[in-house]
N, C-alpha and C positions, 0 to 999 in steps of 0.2 A: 579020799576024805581025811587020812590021816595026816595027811602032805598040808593041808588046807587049814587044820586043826592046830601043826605044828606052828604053821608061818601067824595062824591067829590069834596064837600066845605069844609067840614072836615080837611081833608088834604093838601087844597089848601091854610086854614086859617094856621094849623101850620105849613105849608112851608112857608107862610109870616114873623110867627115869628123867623123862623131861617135863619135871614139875617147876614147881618155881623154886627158884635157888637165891638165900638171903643174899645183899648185898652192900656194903658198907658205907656207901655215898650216899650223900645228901643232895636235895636239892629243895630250897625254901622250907616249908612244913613238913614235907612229907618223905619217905626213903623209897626208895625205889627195889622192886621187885623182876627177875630176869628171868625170860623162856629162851631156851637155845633151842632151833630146830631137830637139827640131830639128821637129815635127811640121809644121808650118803651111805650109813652103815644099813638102812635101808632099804633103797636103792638095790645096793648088790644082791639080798639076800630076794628081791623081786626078780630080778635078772636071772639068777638062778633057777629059779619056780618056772618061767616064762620058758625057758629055754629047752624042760622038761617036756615041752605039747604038749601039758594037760591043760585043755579047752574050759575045762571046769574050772580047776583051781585057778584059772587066770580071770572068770567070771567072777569069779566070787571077791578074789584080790580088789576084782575092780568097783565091787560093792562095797568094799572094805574104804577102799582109796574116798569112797563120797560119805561114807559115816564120820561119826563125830569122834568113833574107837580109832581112827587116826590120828587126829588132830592132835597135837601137842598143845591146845588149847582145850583139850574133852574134860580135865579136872581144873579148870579156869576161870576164874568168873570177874569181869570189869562191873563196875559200877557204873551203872545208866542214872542213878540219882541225881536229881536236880544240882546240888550241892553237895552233900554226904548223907551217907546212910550210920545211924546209929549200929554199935556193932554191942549185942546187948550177952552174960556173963550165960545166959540160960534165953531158950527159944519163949521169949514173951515181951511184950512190950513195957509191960510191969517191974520186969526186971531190971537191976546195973547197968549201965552204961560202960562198958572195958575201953572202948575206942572210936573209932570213924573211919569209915570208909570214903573219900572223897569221888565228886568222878570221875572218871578216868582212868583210874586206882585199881588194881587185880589185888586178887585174895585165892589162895587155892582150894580148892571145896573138899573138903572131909568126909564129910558125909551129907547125904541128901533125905533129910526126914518126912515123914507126912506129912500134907500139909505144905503149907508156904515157907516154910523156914529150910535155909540149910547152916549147916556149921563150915565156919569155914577159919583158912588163917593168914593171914599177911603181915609182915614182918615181924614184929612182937606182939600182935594181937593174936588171939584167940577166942572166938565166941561164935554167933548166931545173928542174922540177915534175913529178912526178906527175902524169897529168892526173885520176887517179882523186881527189886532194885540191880540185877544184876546180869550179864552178858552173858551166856554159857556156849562152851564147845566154840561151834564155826560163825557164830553172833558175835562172842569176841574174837576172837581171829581178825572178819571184818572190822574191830574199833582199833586193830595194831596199829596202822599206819595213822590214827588220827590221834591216838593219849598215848602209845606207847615210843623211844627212841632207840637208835640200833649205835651200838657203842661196837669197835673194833682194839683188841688189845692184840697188840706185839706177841709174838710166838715162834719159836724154832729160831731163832736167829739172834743174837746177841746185838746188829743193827742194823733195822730197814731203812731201805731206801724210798723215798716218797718223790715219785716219779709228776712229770708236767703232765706228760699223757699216760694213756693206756699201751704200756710200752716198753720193756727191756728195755728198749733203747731210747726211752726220752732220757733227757734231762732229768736227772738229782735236784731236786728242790730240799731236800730235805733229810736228815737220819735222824732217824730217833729209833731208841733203846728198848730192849727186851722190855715185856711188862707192862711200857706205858700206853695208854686208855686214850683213845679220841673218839668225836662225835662221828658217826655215819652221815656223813650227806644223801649217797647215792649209793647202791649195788647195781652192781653188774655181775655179766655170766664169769669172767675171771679176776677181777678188777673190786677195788671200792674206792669208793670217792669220801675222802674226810676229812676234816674239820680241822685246824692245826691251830689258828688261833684267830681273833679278831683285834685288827690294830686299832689304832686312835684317829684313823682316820676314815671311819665307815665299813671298811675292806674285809670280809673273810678269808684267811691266808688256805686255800687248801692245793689236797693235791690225791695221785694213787698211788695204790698199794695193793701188792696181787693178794690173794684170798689165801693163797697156801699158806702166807706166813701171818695170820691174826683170826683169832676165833672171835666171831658177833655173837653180840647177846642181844636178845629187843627187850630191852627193858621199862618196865613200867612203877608207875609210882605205887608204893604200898599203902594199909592203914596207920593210920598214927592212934598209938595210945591215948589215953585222957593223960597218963605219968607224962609221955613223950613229947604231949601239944604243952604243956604246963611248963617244962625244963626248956622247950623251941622259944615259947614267950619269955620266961626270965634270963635267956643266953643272948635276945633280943631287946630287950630292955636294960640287959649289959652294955650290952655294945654299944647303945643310944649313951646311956649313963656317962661312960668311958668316953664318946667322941663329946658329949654335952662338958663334963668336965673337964678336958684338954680344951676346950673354946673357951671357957671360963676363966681356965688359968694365962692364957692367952690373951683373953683382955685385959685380966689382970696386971700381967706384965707388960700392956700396952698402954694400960694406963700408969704403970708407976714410969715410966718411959715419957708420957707426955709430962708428969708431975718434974721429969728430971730437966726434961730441956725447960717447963716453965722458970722451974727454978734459978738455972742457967742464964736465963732470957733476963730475969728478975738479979739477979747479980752484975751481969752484963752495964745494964740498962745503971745500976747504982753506982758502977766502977766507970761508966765515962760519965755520968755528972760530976764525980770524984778529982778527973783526970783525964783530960783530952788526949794526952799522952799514951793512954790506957783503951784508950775508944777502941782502934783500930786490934786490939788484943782481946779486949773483951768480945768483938765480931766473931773473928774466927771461935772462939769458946762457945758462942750462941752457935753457929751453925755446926760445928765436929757432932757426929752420929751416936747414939747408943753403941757402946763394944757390942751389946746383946743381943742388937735389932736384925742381923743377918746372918745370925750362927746357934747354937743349938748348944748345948752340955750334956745331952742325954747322951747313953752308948748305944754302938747301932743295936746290940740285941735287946734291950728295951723297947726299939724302936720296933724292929723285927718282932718282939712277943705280943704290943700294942697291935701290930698289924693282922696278928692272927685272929683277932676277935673280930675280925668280920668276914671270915670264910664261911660260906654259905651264902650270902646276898646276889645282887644282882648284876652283871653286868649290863650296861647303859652306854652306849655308844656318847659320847661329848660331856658326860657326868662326870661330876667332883665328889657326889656325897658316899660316905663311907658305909652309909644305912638305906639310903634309896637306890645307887645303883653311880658303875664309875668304871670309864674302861681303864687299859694297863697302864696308862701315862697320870689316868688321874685321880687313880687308887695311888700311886706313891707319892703322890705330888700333893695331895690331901695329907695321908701319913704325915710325908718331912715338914709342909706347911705348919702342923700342929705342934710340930717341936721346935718351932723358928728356924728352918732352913726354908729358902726360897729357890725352887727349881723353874727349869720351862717349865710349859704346858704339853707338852707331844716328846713323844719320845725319841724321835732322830735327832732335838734339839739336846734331851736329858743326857743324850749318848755322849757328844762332844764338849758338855756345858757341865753335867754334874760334879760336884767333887772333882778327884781326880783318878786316875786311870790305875788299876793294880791289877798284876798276875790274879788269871785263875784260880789256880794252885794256890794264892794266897787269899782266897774269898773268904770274909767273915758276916757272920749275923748282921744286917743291916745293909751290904752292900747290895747295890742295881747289876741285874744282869742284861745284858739287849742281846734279841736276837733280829735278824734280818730277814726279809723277802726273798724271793730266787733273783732277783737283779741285786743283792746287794745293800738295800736298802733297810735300815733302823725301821721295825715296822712293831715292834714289841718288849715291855719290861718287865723285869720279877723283881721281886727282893727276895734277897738269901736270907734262909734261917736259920741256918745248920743242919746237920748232917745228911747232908748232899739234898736239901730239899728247900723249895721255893712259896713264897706263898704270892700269886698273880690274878689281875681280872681278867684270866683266862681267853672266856669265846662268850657271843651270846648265848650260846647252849649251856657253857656250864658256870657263868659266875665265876667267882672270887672262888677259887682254891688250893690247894695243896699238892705239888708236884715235884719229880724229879728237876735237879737243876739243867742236867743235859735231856729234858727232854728235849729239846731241837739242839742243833749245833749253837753253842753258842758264839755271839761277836765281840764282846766284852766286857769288864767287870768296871763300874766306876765307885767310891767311895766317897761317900756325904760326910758322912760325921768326922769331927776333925781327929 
């Protein structure tokens, strides 16, 4: 009994530890909240117990194994809410309004009071719920795989290899760096399958990577403040502002552009009634281009700080817009467009086509990075910001955001601005 006692605090200790743990990313409205299983230090400490022949204590183990005092969801609760649940300062409906629980959304439960209400907290929120709005123990558990995403970050190793198969010996597609974060696709018994990027041409770039070297988190989205939903809309309303008025000034100087050649056209036109002599000189004057109409004066890191105002948006496979959603070739190609440079439209073309070509080693704020497929192939681009960080429309899973420059090998660096 004491054996049974130990292992049931045991396990009731590291179910404490795997609560939910804040997390820094974003995605749309909402931030997101992470459970790590934790299985394995488990595991052993069962193996143990088992190995003793106490019939009993291995009965009970396995009563244990179907309770909710297992789950790493047992202090957990998703929201089953139609839309969101009010997340109110005090257990009443009377009361302040602190935040929203959206659906889909975890919150870790504090305490469980009489009655229908429990307190609970997810991300900067703090307050009281319904508890009839919400998923508990092995209820959420079952909603993981439908609201919640399993993210693998780099560990033990300064740079993985991101294998074609499941396989020492496949094929290298890929190295990326201690620390950096990608989507889970797929788990397996040694193996995970994830997300590397989405190019401009429909495509999911992925590949594996053994388990020993990256710890998963399943992460789920959190509550949002009424402070936090309030700052999401005006950083929103920024970014519309900032892309509304770069199109503005853009007309602008595409109208004092048509006002130049009219005027041109208009001198043209007066200097060979003047002088037939003059005709054929006046012509060429009517058709010579705007100096302005195919080149830009802004610095790339302007360019670069303008670009960071829409991390967090959406990645769109074949979009242009900076606010509705834009893959990697047509997030910078929007950008540069707004400052009057004209790029392709795809990225294997940006590669060979943009500006022109400069050392790594000599990357600045504004400069295009590409990287390639495992054939070879221009399949994705960043812009540089400085200090070794990119901002890209990443993958359909995570949007437009903010990364190491080498997180994939890169293929090369081109430079826009003159």
């Amino acid at each position: 009994m004491k054996k049974y006692q130990a292992l049931k605090s045991a396990i009731i200790a590291v179910s404490a530890l795997m609560l939910l743990s804040a997390s820094k990313d974003k995605a749309y409205a909402e931030e997101l909240t992470s459970v790590e299983y934790g299985v394995a230090g488990i595991s052993k400490t069962l193996g143990d117990v088992y190995s003793c022949g106490d019939n009993e204590v291995s009965d009970k183990i396995t009563e244990l194994f179907n309770s909710e005092i297992y789950s790493p969801f047992s202090n957990l609760g998703v929201s089953v809410a139609s839309s969101y649940v009010n997340v109110r300062s005090q257990p009443s409906t009377e009361i302040d309004v602190v935040g929203k629980l959206y659906n889909g959304c975890a919150a870790e439960i504090l305490e469980r009071l009489e009655g229908d209400w429990v307190k609970i907290v997810s991300g900067d929120v703090e307050g009281y719920i319904a508890s009839n709005y919400l998923a508990i123990g092995k209820e959420a558990e079952k909603l993981a795989d439908e609201y919640a995403e399993k993210y693998a970050t780099v560990v033990g190793t300064p740079t993985l290899r991101v294998r074609e198969e499941q396989s020492i010996e496949s094929k290298t597609l890929e190295l990326i760096p201690l620390g950096e974060r990608f989507p889970v696709v797929k788990e397996y018994d040694e193996w995970v399958e994830i997300l590397i990027s989405s190019d401009d041409m429909g495509n999911d770039f992925t590949g594996f990577v053994h388990k020993d070297y990256v710890d998963i988190e399943v992460i789920f989205k959190k509550a949002i403040s009424i402070e936090e939903e309030q700052r999401i809309i005006r950083q929103q309303r920024e970014a519309e502002r900032a892309e509304a008025e770069r199109l503005q000034r853009l007309a602008e100087e595409e109208e004092r552009r048509r006002q130049d050649q009219a005027r041109r056209q208009e001198e043209a036109r007066r200097a060979a009634e003047e002088s037939k002599k003059n005709n054929q000189e006046s012509k060429k004057e009517d058709n010579k281009p705007s100096s302005s109409s195919s080149t830009g004066s802004s610095s790339g890191k302007e360019i670069a700080n303008y670009a960071q105002k829409f991390v967090g948006n959406r990645y769109v496979w074949g979009g242009t817009s900076l606010t509705k959603g834009a893959d990697c070739s047509g997030f910078v190609y929007t950008i540069y467009k707004q400052y009057g440079y004209k790029l392709d439209r795809v990225s294997r073309d940006q590669a060979r086509t943009a500006g022109r070509k400069v050392n790594l080693s000599d990357r600045q704020p504004g400069d295009l990075i590409f990287y390639t497929n495992s054939s070879g192939t221009v399949n994705h681009v960043a812009m540089y910001i400085g200090n070794d960080k990119i901002v890209h429309a990443a993958s359909t899973r995570q949007g437009i955001i903010i990364s190491q420059y080498n997180y994939r090998k890169v293929y090369c660096v081109r430079r826009v601005v003159n």
